[in-house]
C-alpha angles and dihedrals in degrees: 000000000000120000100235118214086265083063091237118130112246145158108262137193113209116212109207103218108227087170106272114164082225107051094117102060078067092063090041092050092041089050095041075068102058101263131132099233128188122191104206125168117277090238094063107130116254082243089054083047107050089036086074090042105219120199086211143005126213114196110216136226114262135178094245124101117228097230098052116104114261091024115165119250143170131254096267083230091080093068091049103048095102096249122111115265124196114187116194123212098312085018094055087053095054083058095044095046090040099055096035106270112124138229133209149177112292127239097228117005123222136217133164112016137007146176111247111203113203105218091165124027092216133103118358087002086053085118098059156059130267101256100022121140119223123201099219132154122242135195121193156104092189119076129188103249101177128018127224124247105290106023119102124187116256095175143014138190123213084262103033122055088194109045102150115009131178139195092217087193097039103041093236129146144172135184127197091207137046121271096172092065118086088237091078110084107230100356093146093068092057089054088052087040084063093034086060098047089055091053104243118176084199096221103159118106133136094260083067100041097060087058096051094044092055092047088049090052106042076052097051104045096031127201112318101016115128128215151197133218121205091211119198098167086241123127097251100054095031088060098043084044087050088048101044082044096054087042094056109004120203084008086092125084109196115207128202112204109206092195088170089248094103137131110254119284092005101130092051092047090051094051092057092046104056096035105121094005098093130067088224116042116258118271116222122200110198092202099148095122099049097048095050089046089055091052088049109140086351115138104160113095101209092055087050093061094046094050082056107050084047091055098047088057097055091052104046083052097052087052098046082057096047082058092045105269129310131219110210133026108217105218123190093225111160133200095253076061100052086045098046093054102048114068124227091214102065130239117050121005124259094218117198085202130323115265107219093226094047116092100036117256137312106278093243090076136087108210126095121224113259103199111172094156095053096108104044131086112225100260082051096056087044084062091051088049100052088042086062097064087251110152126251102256089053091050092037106045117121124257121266124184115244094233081064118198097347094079080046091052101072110213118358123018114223134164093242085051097047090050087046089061091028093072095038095055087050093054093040087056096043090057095041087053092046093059096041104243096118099106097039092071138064101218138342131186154155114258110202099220109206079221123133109209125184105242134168111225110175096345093309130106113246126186108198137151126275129238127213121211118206133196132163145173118235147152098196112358091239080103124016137175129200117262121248092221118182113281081230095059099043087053094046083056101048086045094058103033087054086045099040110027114069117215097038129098101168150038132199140179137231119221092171116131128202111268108066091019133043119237086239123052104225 
């Protein structure tokens, strides 16, 4: 058994990250099961490995090919720890090439979907019929030409012979296509066909997880430790604040940081919506004026991000001492944030952007991280958050950066800018909630372009800024795509932002997914 973050003992299947885009929709289908799931880097070391005991390993996709010089592979010990592996695509190669199969070039490569053909019910094709056939969605220019001693073929595609291959002594699989993506149909029963032949009990939930978190927590703070809550009102810090708070009661102190880089009308909306809700009454830390002065002239993003989580910290500082001191500061760090800033490559990370509650705080202070969410995808920690009793627009409510509207004001941040975007994200939410698209998607917002256009208003030329409005789909934000949201709407928007808004003479809209793109845009 592996302690998971929560400090709880589980049975945990490792994913060994080869750098698929979609590794964590591993972990996600794995979880939806009822299984504690880590993604750690494929070069962790097999004592790295069978320190954290894993009942069972999965090796991810990647976009390398496994012929290629300086491509990555696996301690050949993990294949031999006595626990089941399933590799999938790149994942199978690294088990064929391991154990003495080969892989070549194939004929004819294949990306997007596929037809499976069952030809043995057995091992990953355990769910289904000889002679079924089985939509799925494949990715690859590589294909498993010979097998090594040991291995026989379960299923095959009209390009690939292989297809889906398994070890029935060893415990060990391999699948030339995805079974995590939605695109294979009932992939998911291949995952908890692998789940069942590790033996899981699948004993992981929310439920679970709450009562593991408190009991973290109360173990981690002790008795008479005192903590402090950055609190955004989103969902993030507003369930790891509800956790730390049942764990130790009066003992947090929850602060509300008003930066200056809000939604209209936000601090006013948190504060309604947390009085009465704390032990100990909400803080609220007017610092507008500091934080703008500290983005003064600033254009890089990154250094943006950097100048706010400094001055978060310094703030959140100056108020713990106001309170006499604090212990411990509570952060909402999730798992997607943990992923995205460690790199599956090795060496240093190839960081898409620096996320602000990732890395621990600065030496000079005092305080230990409390991070009761680290281990959780979003739609995990909504779940926490429903199974607390917090109400639906809390759980509901839409993701914003912590860096706020400065990472949605390209270059540089000032209040009439701020203001600018302030009033047109308040018109572009009042219309996605009237007509009832809110929760359909995952996030949607203004972005202030510093972008002069030529315009007529009246009879008269304007040149004014655009504005960007972006809206995505999402389950997790580790992949997004851009929401297909009503012509009528997009054009009720753009009416009233270019009526309403002054300073704006166009509005355009982003139809970028992430991958390639980021949900922010800085």
């Amino acid at each position: 058994m592996a302690v998971s973050a929560a400090g709880t003992a589980h049975q945990t299947l490792l994913v060994l990250d080869f750098g698929s885009q979609v590794t964590q929709l591993i972990a996600r289908r794995v979880r939806e099961l009822g299984v504690y799931t880590e993604i750690i880097p494929h070069y962790a070391t097999l004592e790295e490995i069978r320190a954290r005991e894993p009942t069972a390993i999965v090796l991810s996709g990647g976009p390398s090919s496994i012929g290629e010089e300086g491509a990555p592979q696996v301690d050949p010990g993990v294949l031999g720890l006595g626990v089941p592996v399933l590799g999938i695509c790149y994942g199978l190669y690294v088990i064929v090439n391991a154990l003495g199969g080969t892989i070549a070039p194939a004929g004819e490569r294949e990306f997007g979907a596929a037809t499976l053909t069952v030809d043995d019910a057995a091992g990953p094709m355990a769910p289904f019929s000889v002679g079924s056939e089985l939509p799925v969605w494949m990715s690859h220019g590589d294909k498993v030409s010979a097998l090594p001693p040991g291995f026989r073929t379960v299923a095959h595609s009209p390009n690939c012979e292989h297809a889906a291959i398994h070890d029935p002594d060893r415990g060990l699989w391999g699948v030339q296509f995805h079974p995590e993506v939605t695109h294979t149909a009932r992939g998911s029963d291949i995952i908890a066909a692998f789940l069942d032949r590790a033996g899981f009990s699948r004993d992981w939930s929310m439920a679970s997880f709450i009562e593991e978190a408190v009991a973290a927590v109360q173990q981690q703070v002790g008795a008479s430790g005192t903590v402090i809550c950055g609190l955004s009102g989103g969902v993030d810090s507003s369930v790891a604040a509800m956790i730390v708070e049942r764990a130790i009661g009066d003992r947090l102190r929850c602060i509300f940081v008003d930066n200056g880089l809000l939604r209209k009308n936000e601090r006013e909306q948190v504060e309604a919506m947390f009085k009465g809700r704390l032990a100990q009454p909400l803080i609220v830390a007017d610092a507008g004026a500091r934080f703008l002065a500290r983005l003064e002239g600033v254009t890089d993003p990154e250094v943006k991000r950097k100048r706010i989580g400094a001055e978060f910290v310094a703030v959140f500082e100056e108020e713990a001492n106001r309170i006499g001191g604090a212990d411990f500061l509570v952060q909402g760090t999730l798992y997607p944030d943990v992923i995205e800033s460690v790199s599956p490559k090795g060496g240093p990370s190839a960081t898409i952007k620096t996320h602000h509650n990732v890395g621990g705080l600065p030496e000079h202070m005092k305080m230990d991280v409390v991070e009761p969410l680290r281990e959780l995808f979003k739609d995990e920690v909504r779940k926490v958050g429903k199974a607390l009793g917090l109400p639906d627009e809390m759980v509901w409510r839409h993701p914003f950066p912590g860096p706020g509207l400065a990472v949605r004001v390209l270059g540089e941040v000032t209040k009439p800018r701020c203001d600018t975007l302030r009033e047109a994200d308040a018109i572009i939410l009042e219309e996605i909630r009237r007509a009832g698209l809110y929760r359909d998607l995952w996030q949607v917002f203004g972005v202030f372009l510093p972008v002069n256009t030529v315009g007529v208003m009246g009879d008269g030329r304007t040149y004014e800024n655009a504005l960007a409005i972006r809206a995505v789909t999402s389950t997790d934000a580790m992949t997004a795509d851009w929401a297909r949201i009503p012509h009528e709407v997009l054009a009720v928007m753009s009416n009233r932002i270019i009526n309403e808004v002054r300073g704006i003479n166009r509005v355009c809209y982003d139809i970028s997914s992430k991958p390639p793109a980021t949900i922010e845009w800085e």
